[in-house]
C-alpha positions in Angstrom: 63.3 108.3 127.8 65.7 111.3 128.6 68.7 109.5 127.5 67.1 108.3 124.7 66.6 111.6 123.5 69.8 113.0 124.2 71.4 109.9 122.6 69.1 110.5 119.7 70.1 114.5 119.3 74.3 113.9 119.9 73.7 111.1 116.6 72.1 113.7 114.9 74.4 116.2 115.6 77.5 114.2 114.6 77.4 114.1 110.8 77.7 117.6 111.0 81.0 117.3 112.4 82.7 115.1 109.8 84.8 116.3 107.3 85.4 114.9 103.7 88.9 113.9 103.3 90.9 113.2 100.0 93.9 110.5 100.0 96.4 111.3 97.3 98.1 107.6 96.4 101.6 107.8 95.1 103.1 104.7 93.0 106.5 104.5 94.2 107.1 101.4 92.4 108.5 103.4 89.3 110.9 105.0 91.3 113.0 101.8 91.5 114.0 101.6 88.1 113.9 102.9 85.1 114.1 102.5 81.1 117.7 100.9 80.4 119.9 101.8 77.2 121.4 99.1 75.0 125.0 98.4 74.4 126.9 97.5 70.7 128.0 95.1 73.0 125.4 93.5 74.0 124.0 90.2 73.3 120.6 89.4 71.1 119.6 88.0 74.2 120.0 90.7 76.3 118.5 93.3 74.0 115.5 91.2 74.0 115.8 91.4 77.6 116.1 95.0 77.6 113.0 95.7 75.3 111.1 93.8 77.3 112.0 95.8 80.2 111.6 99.3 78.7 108.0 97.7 77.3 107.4 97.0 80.7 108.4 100.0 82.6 106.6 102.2 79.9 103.3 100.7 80.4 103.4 100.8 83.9 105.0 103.9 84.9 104.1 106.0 81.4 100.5 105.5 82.1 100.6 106.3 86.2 102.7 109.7 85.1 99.8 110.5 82.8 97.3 109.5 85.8 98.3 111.9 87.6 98.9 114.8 85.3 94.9 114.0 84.5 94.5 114.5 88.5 95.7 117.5 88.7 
């Protein structure tokens, strides 16, 4: 019965221990590239190539900046 008590006061007890923690989570995946300027000398073909790409990049990294301006 003892140790059941004691058992039963050290669970109670712990709670009041723990601490809230907050993770920040960084996207690094915009750190490997970014928006790409055209050429006169390039092809139709690889201006459609590089729209794409900037379209791309802005919707994913774009919105993640303003993420994290909202966190702050």
């Amino acid at each position: 019965m003892k140790k059941k008590l004691v058992a039963l006061a050290v669970a109670a007890l712990l709670p009041a221990c723990t601490k809230t923690v907050t993770y920040e989570v960084t996207n690094s995946s915009c750190a490997g590239f970014s928006v790409i300027k055209a050429s006169r000398q390039d092809t139709t073909e690889t201006l459609r190539q590089v729209l794409i790409h900037n379209t791309t990049y802005r919707q994913i990294c774009d919105a993640g900046e303003k993420n994290e301006k909202q966190n702050e």
